[in-house]
C-alpha positions in Angstrom: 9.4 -26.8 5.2 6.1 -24.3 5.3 6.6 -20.7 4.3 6.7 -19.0 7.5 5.9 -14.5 7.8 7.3 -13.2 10.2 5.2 -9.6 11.6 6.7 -6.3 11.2 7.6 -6.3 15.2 9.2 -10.3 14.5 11.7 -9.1 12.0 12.8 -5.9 14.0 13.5 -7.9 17.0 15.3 -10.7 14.2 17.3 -7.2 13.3 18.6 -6.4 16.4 19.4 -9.9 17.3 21.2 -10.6 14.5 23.3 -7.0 15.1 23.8 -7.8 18.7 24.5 -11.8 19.0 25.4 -12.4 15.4 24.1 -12.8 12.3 24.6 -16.4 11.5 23.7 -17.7 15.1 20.5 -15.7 15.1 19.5 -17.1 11.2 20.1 -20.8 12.2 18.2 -20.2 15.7 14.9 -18.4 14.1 15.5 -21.2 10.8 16.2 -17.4 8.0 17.8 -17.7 5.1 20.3 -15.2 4.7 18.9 -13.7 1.5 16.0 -12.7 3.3 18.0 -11.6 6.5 19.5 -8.9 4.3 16.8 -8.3 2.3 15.3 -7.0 4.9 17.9 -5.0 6.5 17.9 -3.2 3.3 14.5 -2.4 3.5 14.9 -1.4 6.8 18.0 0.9 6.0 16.0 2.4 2.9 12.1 2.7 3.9 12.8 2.3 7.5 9.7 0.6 9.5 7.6 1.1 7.1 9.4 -1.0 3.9 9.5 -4.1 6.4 5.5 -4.4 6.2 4.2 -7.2 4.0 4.2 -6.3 0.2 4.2 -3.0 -0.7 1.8 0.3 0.2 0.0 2.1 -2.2 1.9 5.0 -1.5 5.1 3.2 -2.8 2.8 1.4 -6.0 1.7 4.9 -7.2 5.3 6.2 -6.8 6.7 3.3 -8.9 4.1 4.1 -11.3 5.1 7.0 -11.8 8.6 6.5 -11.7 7.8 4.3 -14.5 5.7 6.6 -17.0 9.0 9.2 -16.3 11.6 7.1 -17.6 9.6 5.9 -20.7 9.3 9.7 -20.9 13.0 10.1 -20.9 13.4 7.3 -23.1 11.5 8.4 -25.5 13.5 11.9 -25.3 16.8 10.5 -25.9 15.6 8.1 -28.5 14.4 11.1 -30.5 17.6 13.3 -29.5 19.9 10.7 -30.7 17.9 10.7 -34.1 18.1 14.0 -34.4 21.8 13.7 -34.3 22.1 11.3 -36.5 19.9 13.1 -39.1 22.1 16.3 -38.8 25.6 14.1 -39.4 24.2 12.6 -42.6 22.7 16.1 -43.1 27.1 17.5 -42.7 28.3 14.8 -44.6 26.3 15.0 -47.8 26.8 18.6 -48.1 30.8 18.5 -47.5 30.2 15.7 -50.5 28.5 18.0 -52.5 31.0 21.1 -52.0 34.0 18.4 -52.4 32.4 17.9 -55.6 31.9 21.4 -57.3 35.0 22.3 -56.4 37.1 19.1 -57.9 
């Protein structure tokens, strides 16, 4: 079986078929797996007419990007928060040891 795209106006019309006559009826007609039926449905319901263009825009590619660079950020934030942490509890414990100490 040949890979088959479908254009943007195909899979809106798939859509609304599928949501009017039935999902499985209109997937074995048009020869759609489901995966993709719902896959793109949820593009639909999340990016609207836009998400169900071929690939992705460079719009969404630069946002992704910079989605990206933020959580490394964030990362990076938590990594050194949780260190610091860490530091001061070894930082409490030694000097309890050391008072527990003198005063034994």
């Amino acid at each position: 079986m040949s890979k088959r795209t479908f254009t943007k106006q195909e899979k809106l019309s798939i859509l609304k078929e599928a949501s009017e006559q039935g999902v499985t009826k209109t997937l074995e007609k048009h020869g759609i797996f489901p995966a993709t039926y719902y896959s793109w449905k949820k593009k639909l319901e999340s990016m609207g007419e836009e998400g169900l263009d071929y690939g992705m825009t460079k719009a969404h590619l630069k946002r992704i990007r910079q989605l990206e660079k933020e959580n490394l950020l964030l990362k990076q934030i938590v990594a050194e928060k949780e260190l610091e942490s860490k530091l001061k509890d070894e930082l409490i414990k030694k000097k309890y040891a050391l008072q527990k100490k003198r005063n034994s």
